[in-house]
mmCIF file as Biopython writes it, N, C-alpha, C and O atoms, coordinates in Angstrom:
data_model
#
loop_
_atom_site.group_PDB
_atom_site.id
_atom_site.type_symbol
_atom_site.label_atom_id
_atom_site.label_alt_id
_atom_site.label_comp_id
_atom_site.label_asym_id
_atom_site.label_entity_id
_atom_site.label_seq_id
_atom_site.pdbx_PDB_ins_code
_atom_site.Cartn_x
_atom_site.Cartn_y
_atom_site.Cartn_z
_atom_site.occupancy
_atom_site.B_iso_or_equiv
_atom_site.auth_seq_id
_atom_site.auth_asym_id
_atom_site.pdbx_PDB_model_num
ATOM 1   N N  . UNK A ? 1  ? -22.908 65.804 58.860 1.0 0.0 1  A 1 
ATOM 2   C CA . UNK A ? 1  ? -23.117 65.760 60.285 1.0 0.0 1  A 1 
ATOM 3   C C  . UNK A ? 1  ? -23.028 67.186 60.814 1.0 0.0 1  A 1 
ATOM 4   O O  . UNK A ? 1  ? -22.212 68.026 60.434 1.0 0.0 1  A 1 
ATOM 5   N N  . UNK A ? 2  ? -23.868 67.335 61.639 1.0 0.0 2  A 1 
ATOM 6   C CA . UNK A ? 2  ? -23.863 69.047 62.399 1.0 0.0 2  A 1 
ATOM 7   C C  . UNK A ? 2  ? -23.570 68.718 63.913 1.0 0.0 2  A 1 
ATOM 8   O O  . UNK A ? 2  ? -23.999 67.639 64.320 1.0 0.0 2  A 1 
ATOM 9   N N  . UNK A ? 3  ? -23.005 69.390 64.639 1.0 0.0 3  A 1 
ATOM 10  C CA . UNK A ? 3  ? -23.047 68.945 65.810 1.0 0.0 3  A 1 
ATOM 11  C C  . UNK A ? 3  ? -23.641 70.004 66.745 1.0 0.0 3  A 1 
ATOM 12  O O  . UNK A ? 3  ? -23.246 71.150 66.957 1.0 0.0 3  A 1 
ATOM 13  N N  . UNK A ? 4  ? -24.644 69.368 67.230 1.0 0.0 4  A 1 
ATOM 14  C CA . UNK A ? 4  ? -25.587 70.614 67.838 1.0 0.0 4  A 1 
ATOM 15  C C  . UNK A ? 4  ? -24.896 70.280 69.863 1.0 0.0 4  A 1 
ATOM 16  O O  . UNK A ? 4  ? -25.641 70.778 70.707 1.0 0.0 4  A 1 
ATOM 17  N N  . UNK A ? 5  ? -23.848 69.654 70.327 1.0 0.0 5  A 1 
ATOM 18  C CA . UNK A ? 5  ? -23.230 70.241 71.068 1.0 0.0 5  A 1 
ATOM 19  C C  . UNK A ? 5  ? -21.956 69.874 71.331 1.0 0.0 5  A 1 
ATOM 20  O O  . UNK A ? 5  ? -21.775 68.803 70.752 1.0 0.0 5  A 1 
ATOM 21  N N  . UNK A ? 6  ? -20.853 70.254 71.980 1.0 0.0 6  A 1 
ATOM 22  C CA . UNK A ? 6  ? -19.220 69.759 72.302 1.0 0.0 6  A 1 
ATOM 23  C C  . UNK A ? 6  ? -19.700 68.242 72.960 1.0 0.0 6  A 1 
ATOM 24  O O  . UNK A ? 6  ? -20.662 67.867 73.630 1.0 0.0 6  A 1 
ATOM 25  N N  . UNK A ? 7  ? -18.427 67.562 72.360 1.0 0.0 7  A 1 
ATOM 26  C CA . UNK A ? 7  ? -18.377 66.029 72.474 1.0 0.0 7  A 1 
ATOM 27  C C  . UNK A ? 7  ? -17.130 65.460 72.044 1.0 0.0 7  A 1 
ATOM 28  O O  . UNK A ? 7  ? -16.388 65.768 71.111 1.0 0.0 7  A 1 
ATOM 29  N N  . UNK A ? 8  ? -17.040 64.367 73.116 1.0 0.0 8  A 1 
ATOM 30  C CA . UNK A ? 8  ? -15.519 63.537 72.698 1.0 0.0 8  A 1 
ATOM 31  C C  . UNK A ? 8  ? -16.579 62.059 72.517 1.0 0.0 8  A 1 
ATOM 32  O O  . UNK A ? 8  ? -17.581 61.704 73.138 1.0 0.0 8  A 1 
ATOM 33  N N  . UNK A ? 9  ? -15.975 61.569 71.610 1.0 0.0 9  A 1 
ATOM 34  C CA . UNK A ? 9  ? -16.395 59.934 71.258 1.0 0.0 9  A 1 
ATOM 35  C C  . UNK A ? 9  ? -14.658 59.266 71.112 1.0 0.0 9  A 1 
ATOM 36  O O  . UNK A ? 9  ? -13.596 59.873 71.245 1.0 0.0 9  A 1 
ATOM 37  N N  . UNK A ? 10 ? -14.925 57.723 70.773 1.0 0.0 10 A 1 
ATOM 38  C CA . UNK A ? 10 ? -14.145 57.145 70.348 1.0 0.0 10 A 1 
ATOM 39  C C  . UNK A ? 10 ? -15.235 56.061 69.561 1.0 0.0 10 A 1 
ATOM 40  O O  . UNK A ? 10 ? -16.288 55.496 69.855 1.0 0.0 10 A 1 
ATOM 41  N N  . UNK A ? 11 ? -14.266 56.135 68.319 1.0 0.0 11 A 1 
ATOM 42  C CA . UNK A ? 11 ? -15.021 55.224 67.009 1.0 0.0 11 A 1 
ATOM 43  C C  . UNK A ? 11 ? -14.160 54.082 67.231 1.0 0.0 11 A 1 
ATOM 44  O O  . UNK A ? 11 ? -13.015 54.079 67.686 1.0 0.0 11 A 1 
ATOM 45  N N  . UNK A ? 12 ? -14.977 52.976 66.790 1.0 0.0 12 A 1 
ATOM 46  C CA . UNK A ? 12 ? -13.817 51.718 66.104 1.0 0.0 12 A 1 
ATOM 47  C C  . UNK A ? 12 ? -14.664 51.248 64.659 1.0 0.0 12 A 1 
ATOM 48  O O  . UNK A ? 12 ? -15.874 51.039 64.570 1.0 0.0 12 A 1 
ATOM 49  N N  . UNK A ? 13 ? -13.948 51.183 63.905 1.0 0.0 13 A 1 
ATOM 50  C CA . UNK A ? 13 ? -14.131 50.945 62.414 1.0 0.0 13 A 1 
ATOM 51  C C  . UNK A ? 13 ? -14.264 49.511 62.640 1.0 0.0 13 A 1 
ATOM 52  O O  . UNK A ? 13 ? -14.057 48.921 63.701 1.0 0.0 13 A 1 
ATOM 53  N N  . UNK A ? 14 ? -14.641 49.004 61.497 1.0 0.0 14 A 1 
ATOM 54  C CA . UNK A ? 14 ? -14.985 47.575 61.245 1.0 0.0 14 A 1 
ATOM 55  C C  . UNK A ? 14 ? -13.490 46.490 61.515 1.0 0.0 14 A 1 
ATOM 56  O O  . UNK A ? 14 ? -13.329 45.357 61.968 1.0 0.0 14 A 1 
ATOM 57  N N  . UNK A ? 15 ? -12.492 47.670 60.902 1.0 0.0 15 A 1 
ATOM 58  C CA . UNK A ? 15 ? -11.794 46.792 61.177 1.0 0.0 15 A 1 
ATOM 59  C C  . UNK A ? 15 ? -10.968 46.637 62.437 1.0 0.0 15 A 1 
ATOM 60  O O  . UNK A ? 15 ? -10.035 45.836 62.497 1.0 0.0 15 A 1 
ATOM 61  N N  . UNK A ? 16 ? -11.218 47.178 63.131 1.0 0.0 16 A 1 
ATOM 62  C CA . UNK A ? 16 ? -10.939 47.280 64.667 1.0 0.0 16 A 1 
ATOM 63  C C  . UNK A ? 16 ? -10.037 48.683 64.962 1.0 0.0 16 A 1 
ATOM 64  O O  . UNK A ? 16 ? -9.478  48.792 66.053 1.0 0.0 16 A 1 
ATOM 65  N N  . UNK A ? 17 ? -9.919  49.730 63.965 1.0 0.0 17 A 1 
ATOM 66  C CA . UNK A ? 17 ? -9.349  51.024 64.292 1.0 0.0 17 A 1 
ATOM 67  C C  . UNK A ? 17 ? -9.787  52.003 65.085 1.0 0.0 17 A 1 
ATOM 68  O O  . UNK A ? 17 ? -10.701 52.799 64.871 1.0 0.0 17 A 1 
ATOM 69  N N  . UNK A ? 18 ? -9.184  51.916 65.885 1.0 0.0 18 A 1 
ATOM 70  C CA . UNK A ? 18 ? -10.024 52.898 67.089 1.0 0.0 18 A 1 
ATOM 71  C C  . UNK A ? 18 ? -9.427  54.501 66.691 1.0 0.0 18 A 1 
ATOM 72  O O  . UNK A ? 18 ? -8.271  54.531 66.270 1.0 0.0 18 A 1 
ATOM 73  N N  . UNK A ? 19 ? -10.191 55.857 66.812 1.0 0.0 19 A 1 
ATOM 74  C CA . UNK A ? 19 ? -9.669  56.883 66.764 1.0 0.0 19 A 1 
ATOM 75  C C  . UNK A ? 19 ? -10.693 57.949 67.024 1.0 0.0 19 A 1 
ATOM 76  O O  . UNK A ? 19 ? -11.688 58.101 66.316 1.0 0.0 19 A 1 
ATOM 77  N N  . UNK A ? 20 ? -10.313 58.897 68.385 1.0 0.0 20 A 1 
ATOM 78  C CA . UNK A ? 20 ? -10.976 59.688 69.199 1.0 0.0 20 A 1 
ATOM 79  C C  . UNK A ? 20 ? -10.905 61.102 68.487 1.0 0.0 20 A 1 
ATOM 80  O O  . UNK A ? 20 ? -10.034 61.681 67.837 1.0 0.0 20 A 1 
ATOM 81  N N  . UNK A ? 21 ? -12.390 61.456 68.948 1.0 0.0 21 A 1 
ATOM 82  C CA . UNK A ? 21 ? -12.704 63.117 68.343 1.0 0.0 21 A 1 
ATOM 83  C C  . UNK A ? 21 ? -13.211 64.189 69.245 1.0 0.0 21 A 1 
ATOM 84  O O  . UNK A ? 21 ? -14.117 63.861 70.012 1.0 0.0 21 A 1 
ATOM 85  N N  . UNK A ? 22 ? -12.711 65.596 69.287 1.0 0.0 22 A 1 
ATOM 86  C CA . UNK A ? 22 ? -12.829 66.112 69.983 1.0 0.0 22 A 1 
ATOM 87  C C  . UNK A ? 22 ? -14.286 67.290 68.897 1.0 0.0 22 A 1 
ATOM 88  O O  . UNK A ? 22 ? -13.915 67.777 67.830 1.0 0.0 22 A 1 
ATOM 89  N N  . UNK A ? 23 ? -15.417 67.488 69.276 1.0 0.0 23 A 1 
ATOM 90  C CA . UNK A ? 23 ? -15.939 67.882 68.422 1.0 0.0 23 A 1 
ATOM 91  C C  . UNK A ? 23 ? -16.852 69.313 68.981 1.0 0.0 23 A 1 
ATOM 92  O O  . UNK A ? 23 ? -17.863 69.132 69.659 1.0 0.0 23 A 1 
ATOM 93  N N  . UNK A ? 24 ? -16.453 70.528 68.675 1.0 0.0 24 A 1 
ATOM 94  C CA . UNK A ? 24 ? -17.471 71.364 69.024 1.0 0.0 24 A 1 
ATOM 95  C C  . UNK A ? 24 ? -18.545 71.624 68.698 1.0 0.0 24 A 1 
ATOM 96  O O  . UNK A ? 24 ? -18.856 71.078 67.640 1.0 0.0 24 A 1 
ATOM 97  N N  . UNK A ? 25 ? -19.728 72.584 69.386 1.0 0.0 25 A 1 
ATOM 98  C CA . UNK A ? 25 ? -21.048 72.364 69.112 1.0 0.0 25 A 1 
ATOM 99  C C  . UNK A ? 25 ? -21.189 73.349 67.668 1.0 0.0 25 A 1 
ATOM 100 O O  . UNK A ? 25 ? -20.562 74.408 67.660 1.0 0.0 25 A 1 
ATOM 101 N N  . UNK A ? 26 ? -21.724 73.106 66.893 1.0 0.0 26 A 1 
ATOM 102 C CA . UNK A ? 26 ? -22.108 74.136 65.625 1.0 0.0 26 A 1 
ATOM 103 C C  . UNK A ? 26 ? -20.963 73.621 64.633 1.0 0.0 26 A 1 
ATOM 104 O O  . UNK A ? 26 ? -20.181 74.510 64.295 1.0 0.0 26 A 1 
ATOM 105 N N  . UNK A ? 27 ? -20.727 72.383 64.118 1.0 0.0 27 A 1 
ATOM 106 C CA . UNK A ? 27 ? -19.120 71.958 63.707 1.0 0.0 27 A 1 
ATOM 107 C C  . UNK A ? 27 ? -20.072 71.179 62.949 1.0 0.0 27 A 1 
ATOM 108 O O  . UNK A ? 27 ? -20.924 70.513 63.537 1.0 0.0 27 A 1 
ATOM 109 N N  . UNK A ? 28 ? -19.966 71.222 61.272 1.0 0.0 28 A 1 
ATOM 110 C CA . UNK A ? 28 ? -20.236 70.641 60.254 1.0 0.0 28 A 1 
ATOM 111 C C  . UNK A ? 28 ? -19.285 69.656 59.434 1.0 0.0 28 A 1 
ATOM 112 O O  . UNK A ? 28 ? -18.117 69.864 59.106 1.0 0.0 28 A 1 
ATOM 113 N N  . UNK A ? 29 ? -20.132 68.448 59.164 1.0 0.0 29 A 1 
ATOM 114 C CA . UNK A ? 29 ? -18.397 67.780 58.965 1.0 0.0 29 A 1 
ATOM 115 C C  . UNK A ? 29 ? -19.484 66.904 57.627 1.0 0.0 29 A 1 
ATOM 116 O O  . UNK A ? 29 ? -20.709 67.021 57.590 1.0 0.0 29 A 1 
ATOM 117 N N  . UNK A ? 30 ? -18.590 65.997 56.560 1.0 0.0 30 A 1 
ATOM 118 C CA . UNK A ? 30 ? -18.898 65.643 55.850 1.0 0.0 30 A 1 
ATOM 119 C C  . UNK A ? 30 ? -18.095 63.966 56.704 1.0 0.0 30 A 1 
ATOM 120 O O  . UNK A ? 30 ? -17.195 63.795 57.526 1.0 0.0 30 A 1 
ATOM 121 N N  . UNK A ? 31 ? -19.032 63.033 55.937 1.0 0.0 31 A 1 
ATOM 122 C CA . UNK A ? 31 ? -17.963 61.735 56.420 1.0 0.0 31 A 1 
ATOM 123 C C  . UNK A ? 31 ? -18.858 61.042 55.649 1.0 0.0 31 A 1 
ATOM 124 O O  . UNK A ? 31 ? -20.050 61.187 55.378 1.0 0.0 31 A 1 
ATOM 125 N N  . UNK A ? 32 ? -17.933 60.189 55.335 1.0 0.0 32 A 1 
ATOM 126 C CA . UNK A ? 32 ? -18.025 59.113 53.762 1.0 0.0 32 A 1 
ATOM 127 C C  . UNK A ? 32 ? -18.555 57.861 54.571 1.0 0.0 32 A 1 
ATOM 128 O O  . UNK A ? 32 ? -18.540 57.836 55.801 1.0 0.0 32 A 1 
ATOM 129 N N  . UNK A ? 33 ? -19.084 56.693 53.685 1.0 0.0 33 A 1 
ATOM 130 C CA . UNK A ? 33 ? -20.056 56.042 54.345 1.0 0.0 33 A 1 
ATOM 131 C C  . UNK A ? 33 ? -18.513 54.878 54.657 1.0 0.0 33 A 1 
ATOM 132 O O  . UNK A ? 33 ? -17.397 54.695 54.170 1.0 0.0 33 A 1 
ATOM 133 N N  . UNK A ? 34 ? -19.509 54.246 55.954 1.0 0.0 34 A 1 
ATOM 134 C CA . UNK A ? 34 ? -18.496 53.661 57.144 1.0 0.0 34 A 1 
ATOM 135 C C  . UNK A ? 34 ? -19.207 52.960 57.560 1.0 0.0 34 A 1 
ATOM 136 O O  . UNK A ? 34 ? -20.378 53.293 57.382 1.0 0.0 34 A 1 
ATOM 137 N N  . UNK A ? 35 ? -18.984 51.681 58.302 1.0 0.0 35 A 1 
ATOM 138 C CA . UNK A ? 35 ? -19.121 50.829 59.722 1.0 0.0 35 A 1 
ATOM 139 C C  . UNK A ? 35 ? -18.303 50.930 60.690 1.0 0.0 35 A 1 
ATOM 140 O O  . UNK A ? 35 ? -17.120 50.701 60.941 1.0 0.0 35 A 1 
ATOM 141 N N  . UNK A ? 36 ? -19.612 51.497 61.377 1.0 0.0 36 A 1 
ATOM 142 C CA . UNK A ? 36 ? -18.727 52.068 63.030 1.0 0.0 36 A 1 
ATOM 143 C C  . UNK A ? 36 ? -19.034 51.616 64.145 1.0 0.0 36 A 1 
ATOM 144 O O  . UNK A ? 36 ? -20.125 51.066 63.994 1.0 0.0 36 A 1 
ATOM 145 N N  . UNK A ? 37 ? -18.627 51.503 65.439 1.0 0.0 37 A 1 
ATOM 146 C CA . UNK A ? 37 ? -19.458 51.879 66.700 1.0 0.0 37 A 1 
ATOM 147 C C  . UNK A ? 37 ? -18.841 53.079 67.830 1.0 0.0 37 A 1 
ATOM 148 O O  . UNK A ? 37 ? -17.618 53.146 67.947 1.0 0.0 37 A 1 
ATOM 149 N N  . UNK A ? 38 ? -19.448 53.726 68.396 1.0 0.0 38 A 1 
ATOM 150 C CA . UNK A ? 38 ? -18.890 54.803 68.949 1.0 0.0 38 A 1 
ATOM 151 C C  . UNK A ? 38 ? -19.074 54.342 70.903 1.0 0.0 38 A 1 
ATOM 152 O O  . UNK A ? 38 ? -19.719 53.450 71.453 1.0 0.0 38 A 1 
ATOM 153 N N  . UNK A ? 39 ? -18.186 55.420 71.449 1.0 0.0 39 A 1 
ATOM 154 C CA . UNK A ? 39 ? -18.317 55.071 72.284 1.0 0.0 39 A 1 
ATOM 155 C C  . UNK A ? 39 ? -18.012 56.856 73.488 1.0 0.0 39 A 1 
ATOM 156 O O  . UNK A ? 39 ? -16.951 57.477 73.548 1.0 0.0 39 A 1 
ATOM 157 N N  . UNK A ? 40 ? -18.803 57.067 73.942 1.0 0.0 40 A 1 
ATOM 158 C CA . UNK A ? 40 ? -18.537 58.007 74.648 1.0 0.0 40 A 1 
ATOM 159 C C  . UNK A ? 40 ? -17.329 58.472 75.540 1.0 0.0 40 A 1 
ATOM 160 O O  . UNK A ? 40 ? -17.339 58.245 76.750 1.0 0.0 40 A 1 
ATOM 161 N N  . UNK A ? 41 ? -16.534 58.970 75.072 1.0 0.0 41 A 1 
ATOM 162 C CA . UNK A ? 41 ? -15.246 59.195 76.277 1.0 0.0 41 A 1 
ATOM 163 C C  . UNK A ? 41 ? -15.276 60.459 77.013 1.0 0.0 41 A 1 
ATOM 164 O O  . UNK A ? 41 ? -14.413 60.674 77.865 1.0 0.0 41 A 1 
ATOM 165 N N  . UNK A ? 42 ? -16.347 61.457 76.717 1.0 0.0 42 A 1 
ATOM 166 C CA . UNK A ? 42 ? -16.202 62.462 77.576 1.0 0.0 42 A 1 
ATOM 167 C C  . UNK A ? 42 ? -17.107 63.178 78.594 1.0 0.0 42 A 1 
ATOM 168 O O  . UNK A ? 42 ? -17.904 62.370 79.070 1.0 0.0 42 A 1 
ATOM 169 N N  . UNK A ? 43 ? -17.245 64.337 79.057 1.0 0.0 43 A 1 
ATOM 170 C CA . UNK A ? 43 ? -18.195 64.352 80.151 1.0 0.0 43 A 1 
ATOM 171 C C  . UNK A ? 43 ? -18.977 64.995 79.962 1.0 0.0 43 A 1 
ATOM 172 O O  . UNK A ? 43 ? -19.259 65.711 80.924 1.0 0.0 43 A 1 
ATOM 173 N N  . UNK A ? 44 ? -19.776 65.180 78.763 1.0 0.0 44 A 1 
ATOM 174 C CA . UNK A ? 44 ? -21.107 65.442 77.825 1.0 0.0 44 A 1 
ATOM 175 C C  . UNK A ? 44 ? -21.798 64.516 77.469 1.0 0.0 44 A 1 
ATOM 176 O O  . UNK A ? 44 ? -21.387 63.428 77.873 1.0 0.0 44 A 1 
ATOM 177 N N  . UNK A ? 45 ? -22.833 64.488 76.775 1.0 0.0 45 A 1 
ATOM 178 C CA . UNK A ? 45 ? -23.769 64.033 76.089 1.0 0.0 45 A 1 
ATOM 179 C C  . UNK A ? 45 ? -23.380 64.270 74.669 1.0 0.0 45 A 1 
ATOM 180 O O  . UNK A ? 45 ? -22.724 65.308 74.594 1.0 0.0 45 A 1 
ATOM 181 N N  . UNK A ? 46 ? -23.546 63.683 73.512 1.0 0.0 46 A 1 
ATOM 182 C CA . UNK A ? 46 ? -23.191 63.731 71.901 1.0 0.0 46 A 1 
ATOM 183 C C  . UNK A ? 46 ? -24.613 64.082 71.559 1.0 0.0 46 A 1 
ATOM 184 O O  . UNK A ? 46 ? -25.577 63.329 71.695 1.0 0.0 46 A 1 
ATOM 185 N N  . UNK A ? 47 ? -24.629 65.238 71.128 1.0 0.0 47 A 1 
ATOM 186 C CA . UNK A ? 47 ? -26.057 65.347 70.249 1.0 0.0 47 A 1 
ATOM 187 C C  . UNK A ? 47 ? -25.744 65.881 68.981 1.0 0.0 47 A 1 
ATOM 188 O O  . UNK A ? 47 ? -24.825 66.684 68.817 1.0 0.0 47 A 1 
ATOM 189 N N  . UNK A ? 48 ? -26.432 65.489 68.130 1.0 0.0 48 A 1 
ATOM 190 C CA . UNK A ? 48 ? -26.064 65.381 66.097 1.0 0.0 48 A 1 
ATOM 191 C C  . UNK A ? 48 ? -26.566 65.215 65.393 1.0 0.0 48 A 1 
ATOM 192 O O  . UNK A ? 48 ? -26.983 64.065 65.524 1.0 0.0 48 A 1 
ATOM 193 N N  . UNK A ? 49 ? -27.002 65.731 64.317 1.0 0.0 49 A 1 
ATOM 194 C CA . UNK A ? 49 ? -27.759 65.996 63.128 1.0 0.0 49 A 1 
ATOM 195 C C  . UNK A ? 49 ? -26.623 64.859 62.184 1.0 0.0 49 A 1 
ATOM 196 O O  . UNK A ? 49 ? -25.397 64.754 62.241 1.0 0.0 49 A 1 
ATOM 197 N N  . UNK A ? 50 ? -27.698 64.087 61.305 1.0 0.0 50 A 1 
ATOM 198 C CA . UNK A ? 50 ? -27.084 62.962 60.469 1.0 0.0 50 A 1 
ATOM 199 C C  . UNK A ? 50 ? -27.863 63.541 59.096 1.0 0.0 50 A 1 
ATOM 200 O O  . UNK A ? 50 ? -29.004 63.904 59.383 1.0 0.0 50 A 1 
ATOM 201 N N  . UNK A ? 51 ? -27.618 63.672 58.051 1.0 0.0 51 A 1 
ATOM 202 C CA . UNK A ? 51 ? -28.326 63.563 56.807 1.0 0.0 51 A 1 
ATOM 203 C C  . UNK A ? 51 ? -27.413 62.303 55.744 1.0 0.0 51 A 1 
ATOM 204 O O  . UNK A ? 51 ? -26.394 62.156 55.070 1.0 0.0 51 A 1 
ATOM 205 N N  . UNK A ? 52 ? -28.400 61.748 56.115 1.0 0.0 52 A 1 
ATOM 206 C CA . UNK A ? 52 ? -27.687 60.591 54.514 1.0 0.0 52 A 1 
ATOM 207 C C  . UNK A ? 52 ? -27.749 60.751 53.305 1.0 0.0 52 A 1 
ATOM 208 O O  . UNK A ? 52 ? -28.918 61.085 53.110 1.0 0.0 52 A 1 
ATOM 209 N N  . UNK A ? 53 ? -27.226 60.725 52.350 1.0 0.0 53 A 1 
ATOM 210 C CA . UNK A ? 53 ? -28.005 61.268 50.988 1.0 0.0 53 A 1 
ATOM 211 C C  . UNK A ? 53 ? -27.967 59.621 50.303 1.0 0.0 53 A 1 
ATOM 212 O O  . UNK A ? 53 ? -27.079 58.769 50.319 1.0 0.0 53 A 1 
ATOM 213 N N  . UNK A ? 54 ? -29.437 59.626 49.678 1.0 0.0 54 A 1 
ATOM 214 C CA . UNK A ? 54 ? -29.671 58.401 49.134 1.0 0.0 54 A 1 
ATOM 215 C C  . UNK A ? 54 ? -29.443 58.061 48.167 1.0 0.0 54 A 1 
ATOM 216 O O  . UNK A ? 54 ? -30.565 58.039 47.661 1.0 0.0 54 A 1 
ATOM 217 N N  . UNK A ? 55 ? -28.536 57.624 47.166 1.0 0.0 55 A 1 
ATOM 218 C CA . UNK A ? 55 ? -27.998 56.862 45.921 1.0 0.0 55 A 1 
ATOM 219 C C  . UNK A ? 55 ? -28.976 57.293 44.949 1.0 0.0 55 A 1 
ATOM 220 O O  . UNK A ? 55 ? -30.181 57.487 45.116 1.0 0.0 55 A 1 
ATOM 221 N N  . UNK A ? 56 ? -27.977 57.462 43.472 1.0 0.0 56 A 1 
ATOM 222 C CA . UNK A ? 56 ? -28.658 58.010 42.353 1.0 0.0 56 A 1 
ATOM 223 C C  . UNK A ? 56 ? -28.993 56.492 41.812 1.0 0.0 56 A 1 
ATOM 224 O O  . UNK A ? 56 ? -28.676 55.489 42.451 1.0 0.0 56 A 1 
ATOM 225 N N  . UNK A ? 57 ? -29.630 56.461 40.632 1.0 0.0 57 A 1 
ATOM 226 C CA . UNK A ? 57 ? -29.901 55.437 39.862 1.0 0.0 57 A 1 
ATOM 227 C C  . UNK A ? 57 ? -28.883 54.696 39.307 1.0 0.0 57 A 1 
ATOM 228 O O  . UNK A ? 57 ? -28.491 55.230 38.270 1.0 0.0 57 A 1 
ATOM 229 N N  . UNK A ? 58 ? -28.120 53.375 39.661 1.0 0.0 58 A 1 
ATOM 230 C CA . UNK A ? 58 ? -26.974 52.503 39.148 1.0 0.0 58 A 1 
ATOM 231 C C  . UNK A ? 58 ? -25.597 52.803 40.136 1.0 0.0 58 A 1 
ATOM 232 O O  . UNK A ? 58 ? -24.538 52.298 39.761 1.0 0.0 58 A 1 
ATOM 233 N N  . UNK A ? 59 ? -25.607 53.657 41.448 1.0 0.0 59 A 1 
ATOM 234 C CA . UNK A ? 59 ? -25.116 53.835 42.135 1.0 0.0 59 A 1 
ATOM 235 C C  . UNK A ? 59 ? -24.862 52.797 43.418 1.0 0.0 59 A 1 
ATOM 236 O O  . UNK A ? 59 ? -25.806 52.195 43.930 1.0 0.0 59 A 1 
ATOM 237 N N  . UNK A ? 60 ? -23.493 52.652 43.882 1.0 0.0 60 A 1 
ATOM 238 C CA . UNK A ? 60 ? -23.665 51.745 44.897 1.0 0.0 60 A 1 
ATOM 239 C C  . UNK A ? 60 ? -23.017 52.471 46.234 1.0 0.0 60 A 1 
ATOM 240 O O  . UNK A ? 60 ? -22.403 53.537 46.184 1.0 0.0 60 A 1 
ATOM 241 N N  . UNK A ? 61 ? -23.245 51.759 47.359 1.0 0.0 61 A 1 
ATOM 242 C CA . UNK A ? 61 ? -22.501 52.590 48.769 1.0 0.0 61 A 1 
ATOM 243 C C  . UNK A ? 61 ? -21.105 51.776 48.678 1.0 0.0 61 A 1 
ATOM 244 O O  . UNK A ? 61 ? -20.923 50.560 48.616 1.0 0.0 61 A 1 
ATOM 245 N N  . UNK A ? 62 ? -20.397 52.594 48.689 1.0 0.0 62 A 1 
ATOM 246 C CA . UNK A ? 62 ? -18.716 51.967 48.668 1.0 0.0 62 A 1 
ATOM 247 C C  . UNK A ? 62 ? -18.151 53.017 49.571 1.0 0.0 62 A 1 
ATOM 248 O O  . UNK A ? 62 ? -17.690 54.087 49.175 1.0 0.0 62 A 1 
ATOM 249 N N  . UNK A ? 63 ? -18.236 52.563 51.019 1.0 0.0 63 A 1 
ATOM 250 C CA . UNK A ? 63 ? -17.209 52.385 52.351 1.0 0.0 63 A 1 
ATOM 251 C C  . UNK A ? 63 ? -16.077 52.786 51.876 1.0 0.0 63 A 1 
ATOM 252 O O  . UNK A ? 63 ? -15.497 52.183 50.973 1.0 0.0 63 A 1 
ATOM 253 N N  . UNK A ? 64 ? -15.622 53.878 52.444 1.0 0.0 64 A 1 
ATOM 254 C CA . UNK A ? 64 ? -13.513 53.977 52.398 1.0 0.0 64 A 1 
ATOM 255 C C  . UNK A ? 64 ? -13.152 53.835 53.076 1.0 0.0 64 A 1 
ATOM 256 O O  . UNK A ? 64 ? -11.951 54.106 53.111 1.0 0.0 64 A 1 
ATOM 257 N N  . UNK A ? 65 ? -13.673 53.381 54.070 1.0 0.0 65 A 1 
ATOM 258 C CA . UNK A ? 65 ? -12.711 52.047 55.148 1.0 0.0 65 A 1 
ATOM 259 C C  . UNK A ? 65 ? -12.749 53.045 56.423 1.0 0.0 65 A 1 
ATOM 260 O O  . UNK A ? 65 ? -13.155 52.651 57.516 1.0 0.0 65 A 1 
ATOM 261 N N  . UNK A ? 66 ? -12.283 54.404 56.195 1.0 0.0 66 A 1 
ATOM 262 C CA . UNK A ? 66 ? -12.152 55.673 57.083 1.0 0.0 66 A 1 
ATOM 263 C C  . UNK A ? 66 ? -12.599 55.557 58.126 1.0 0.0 66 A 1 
ATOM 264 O O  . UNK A ? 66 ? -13.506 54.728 58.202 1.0 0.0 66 A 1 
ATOM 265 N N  . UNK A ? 67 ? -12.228 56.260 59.345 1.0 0.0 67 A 1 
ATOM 266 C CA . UNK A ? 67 ? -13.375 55.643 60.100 1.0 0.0 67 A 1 
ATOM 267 C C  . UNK A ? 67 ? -13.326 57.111 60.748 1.0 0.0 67 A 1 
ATOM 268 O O  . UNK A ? 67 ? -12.233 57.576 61.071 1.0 0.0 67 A 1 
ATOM 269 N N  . UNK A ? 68 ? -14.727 57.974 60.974 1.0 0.0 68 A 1 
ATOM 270 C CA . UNK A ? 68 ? -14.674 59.117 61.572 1.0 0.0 68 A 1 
ATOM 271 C C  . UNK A ? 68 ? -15.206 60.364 60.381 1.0 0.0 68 A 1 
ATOM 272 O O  . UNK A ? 68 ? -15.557 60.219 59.210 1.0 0.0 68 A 1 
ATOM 273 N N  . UNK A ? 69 ? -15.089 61.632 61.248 1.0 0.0 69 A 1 
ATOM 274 C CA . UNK A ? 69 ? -15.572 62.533 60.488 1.0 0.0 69 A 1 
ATOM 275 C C  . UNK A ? 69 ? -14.653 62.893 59.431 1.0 0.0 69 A 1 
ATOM 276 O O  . UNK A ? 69 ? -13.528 62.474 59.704 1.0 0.0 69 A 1 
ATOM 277 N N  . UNK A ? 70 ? -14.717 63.717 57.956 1.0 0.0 70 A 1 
ATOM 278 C CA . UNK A ? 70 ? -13.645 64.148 57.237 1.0 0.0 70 A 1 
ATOM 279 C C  . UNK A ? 70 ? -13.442 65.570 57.350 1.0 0.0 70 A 1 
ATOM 280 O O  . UNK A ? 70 ? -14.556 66.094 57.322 1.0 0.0 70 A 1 
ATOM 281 N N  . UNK A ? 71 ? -12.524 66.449 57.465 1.0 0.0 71 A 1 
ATOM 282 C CA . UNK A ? 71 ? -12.546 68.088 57.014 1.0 0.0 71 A 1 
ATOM 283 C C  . UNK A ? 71 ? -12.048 68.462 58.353 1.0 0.0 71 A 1 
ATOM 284 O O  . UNK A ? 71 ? -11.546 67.498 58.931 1.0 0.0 71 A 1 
ATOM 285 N N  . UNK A ? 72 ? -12.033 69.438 58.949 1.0 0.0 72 A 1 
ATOM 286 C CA . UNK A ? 72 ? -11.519 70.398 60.024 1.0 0.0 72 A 1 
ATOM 287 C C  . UNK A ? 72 ? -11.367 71.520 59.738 1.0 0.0 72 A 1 
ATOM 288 O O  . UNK A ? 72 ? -10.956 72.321 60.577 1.0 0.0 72 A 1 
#
């Protein structure tokens, strides 16, 4: 994820974990695959670069439950 500007969200994970991010613009983050929904909490707009990378051959998507970006 790239974040092409400053943004606060709040995520809730699948399993109902809610947890808010404060994110500046030019801020590269790695985040492991998830079910989310987000929700805007601040007084910007969220704009963001997503790259997925698509599974090798005999590979499966296995979720770590995490919910949010990883690194800082």
């Amino acid at each position: 994820m790239v974040t092409l500007s400053s943004f606060e969200r709040r995520l809730t994970g699948a399993s109902g974990e809610e947890r808010d991010f404060s994110l500046a613009a030019g801020e590269v983050r790695w985040l492991d695959a998830q079910t989310h929904s987000g929700a805007n909490i601040g007084g910007s707009t969220t704009h963001v670069l997503f790259v997925e990378l698509k599974e090798g051959p005999g590979e499966t998507d296995s979720p770590s439950g995490a919910v949010g970006p990883v690194g800082g």
